[in-house]
N, C-alpha and C positions, 0 to 999 in steps of 0.2 A: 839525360846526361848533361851535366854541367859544363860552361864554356868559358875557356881564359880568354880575356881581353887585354891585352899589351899594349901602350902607346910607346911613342919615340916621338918629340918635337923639338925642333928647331929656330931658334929665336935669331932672326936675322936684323943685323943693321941695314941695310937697305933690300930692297925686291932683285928676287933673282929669274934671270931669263928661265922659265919653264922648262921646251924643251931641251935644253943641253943636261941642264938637271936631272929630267926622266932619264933620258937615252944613256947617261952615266948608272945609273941603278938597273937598265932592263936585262944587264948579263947575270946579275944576283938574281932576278927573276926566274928569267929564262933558265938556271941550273937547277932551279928550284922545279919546273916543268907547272909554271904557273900562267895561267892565260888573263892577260890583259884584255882590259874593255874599259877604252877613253870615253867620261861622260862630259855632255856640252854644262859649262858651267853660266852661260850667258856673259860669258865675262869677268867671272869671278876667279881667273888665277884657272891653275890644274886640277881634274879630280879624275883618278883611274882607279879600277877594283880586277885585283890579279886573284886568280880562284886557283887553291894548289890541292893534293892529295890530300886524305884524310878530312874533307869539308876543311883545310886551311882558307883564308877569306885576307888581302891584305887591301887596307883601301891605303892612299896616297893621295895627299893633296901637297899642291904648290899653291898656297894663297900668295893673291898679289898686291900685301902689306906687310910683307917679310915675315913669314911665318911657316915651315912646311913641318906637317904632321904625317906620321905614319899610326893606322892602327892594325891590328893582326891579333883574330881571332881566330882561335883553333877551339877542337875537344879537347875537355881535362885529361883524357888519356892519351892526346898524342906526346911524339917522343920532345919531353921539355931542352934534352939537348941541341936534339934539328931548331929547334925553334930561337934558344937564345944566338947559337950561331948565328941563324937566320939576320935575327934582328942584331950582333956583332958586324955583322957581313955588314946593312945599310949603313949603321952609325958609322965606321970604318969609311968607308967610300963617299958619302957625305960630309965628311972632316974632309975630306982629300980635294971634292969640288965647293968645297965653299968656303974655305980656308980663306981667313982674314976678316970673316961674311959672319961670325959667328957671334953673339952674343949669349948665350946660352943654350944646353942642350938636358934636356930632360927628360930621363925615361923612369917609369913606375912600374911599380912592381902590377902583376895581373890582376884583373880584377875578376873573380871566380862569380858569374851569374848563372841563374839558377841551378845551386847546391844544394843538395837534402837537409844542410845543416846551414840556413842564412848567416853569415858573420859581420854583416854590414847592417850599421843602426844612425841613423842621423844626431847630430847635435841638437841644442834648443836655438841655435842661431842657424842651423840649417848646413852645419858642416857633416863629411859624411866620415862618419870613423869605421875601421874593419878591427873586429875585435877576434881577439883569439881561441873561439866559439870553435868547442868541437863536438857535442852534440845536444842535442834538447834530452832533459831529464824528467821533464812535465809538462805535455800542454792540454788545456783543456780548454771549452768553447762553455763560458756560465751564461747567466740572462743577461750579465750586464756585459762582458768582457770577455774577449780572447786571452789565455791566462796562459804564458810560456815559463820556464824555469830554466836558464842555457846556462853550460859548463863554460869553465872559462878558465884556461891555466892560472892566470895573472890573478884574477877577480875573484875567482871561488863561482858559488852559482848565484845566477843572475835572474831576477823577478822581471820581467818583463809583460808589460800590459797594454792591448792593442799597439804594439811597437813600440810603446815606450819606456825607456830602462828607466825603471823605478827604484832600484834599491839590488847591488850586492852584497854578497857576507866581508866584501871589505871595507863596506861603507861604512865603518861603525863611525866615523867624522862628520856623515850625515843627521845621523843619530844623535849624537851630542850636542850637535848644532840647533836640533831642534827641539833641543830639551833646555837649550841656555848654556851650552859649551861647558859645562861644571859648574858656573857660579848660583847654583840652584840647590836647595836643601829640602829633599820632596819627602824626608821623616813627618808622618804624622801627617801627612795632607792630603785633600781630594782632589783627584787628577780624571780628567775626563781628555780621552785620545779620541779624534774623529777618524777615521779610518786606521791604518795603522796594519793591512793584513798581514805585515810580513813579518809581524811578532816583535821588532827591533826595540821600537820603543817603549812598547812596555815588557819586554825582558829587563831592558836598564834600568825603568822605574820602579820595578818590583824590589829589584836590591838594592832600592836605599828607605826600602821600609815603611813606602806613604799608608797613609789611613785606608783608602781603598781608592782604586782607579777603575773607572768605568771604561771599558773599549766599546767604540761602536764601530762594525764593518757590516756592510752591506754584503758582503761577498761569500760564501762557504768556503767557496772553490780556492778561493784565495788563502784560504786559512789551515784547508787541507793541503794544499800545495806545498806550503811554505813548512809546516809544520812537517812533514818529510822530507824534505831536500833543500831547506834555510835554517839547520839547526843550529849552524854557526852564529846565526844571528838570534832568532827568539830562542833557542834553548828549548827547556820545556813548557814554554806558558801557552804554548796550543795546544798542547797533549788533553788540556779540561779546559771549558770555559769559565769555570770558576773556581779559583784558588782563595787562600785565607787574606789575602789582600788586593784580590782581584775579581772582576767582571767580564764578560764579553758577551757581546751581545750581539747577535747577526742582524745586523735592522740596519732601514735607512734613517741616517743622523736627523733628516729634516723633522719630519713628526715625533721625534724621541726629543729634543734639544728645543719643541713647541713643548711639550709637555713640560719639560723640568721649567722653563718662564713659568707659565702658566702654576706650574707647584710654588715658584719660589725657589726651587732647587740652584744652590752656588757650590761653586769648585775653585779650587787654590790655583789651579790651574786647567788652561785647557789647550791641548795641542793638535793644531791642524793640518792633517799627512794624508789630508784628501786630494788634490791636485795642485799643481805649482798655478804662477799666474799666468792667466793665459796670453798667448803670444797676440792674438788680435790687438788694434787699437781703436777698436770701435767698440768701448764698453756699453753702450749705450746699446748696441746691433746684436753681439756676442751673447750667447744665451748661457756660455760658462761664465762670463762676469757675471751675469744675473744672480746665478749660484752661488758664485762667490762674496756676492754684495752678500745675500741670505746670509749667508754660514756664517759672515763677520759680526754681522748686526746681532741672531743672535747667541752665536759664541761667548761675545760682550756682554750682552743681559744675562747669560749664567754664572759668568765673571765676577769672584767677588773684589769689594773696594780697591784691595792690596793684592789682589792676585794679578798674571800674566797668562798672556795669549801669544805660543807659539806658531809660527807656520814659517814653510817655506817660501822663497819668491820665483826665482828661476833663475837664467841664463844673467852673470854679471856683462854681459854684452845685450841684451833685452833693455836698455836704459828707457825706449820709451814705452814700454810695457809695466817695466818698476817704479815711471814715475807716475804713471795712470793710479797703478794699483794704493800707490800714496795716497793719489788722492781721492780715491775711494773709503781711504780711512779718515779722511777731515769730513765725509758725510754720513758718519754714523751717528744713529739715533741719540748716542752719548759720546762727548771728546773724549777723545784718545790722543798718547802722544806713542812713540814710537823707534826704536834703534832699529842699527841692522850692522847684519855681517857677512863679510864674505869667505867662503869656506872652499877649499877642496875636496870635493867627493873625488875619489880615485876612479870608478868606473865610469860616472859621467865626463871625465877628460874635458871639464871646464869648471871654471871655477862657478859657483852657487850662492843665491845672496839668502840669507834667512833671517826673519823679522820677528822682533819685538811688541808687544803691544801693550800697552797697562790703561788704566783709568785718568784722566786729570782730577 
């Protein structure tokens, strides 16, 4: 059974005497038939835990840097009216004793932990977003990855990969972005996708008629997933792995992308929708920048003269991640010069940086 976490804090201009504080709150308590138990804080301000019917739990502290916090956790089935009362009732009587004392007051909606349907996913800067996730449509466990697909009012369904929101059916802004936002004319050219399982990118590219595009995913699972419950996004181009101007190929990029050097094999383009950059900044330590140095180095050797190398970057808050990853590209075996833009993906609820890459 799932459990609501409630807070209520208290932003005080100066520190407030403790106990007159409590002993103002213990009649809300006590109607409540909650039993208190004061813990020694060593000196740290108030801290007491009132234990009420139904496993209710409310702790209380009085820090003594002007700050008093309430939390109260209850079960998702207990009655949510007892409870905002409840929490009406302290903020109510707390206005009353600390009036004048107030700087702000804060209270957040519940935070619902362990749900059968998680709705909570962090940001790439580590902020925590609750999305409005009301059930899983697909999960599956492949060799390489935990492979989820969650509904989402707002988002449509959402690809999700070991925790991380990779792509909704509302992203198509993602998708453009990493095609070159429109200013790209892919009639008549050879388009090589590194990953890509969620069909996006090469649904787009298939409608503008290139000479053939090669998809490489590592993943099945990913490609079955998507292709029943992202049809928004790739359409039909998982339904067969090969169409009259298309490819896909279940394999890992590395030894596929040694071979085409090793042939000689070039592409007009090649788009890289394997992993953003990673957040470390020890590229040196980090064993995904290793990957990712590979994949650049040689992405670019299949590259021809006049062609371009998409990819994504990551968090436009990541700036010393995005400047690393810059300069990972003044070390490639051949110069390169390079743009970049910043984009709106709607389900990731931050803005996205996505790079440019061509030949000097």
């Amino acid at each position: 059974m799932a459990l609501r976490h409630y807070t209520l804090d208290f932003s005080l201009s100066t520190p407030v005497d403790s106990a007159s504080t409590v002993h103002g709150l213990l009649s809300i308590f006590h109607e409540q038939e909650m039993t208190e138990t004061v813990h020694d804080t060593e000196g740290h301000g108030y801290i007491a835990t009132f234990v009420g019917k139904n496993g209710r739990l409310v702790i209380l502290r009085v820090h003594s840097h002007g700050l008093i916090t309430i939390d109260l956790q209850c079960y998702e089935d207990d009655n949510i009216v007892q409870l905002d009362n409840l929490l009406n009732a302290l903020e109510k009587k707390l206005k009353t004793l600390l009036h004048g004392n107030i700087k702000r007051i804060k209270r957040l909606p519940a935070l619902i932990r362990g749900a059968k349907v998680d709705r909570y996913w962090p940001t790439a800067d580590g902020r925590l977003v609750e999305y409005d996730i009301d059930r899983v449509v697909y999960e599956e466990d492949s060799a390489y990855q935990n492979i989820k697909i969650l509904h989402s009012g707002q988002f449509g369904n959402i690809l999700v990969l070991n925790g991380d929101v990779n792509l909704a059916e509302s992203d198509l802004s993602y998708t453009q972005a990493i095609m070159g936002s429109g200013k790209e004319n892919y009639a008549g050219k050879d388009v090589l996708i590194l990953g890509g399982g969620d069909g996006g990118i090469l649904a787009e590219t298939v409608k503008q008629k290139p000479k053939m595009v090669t998809m490489l995913e590592i993943d099945q699972k990913v490609i079955d997933g998507c292709k029943m419950h992202m049809r928004k996004t790739c359409g039909n181009v998982l339904d067969n792995l090969k169409g009259d101007c298309y490819q896909i190929l279940v394999e890992d990029c590395v030894p596929v992308l040694k071979k085409y050097v090793q042939e000689g094999r070039t592409f007009d383009y090649v788009i890289n929708d394997l992993t953003a950059v990673p957040i470390s900044t020890e590229p040196e330590e980090d064993s995904t920048w290793e990957f990712l140095r590979l994949i650049l180095d040689l992405s670019i050797k299949v590259l021809r003269s006049t062609g371009k190398y998409f990819t994504q970057g990551n968090s436009v808050n990541l700036t010393e991640a995005l400047s690393l990853y810059e300069e990972q590209l003044g070390k490639l075996s051949c110069p390169v010069d390079f743009s970049k833009e910043v984009v709106c993906v709607p389900s990731y609820l931050e803005l996205w940086v996505f790079y440019t890459v061509w030949k000097k």
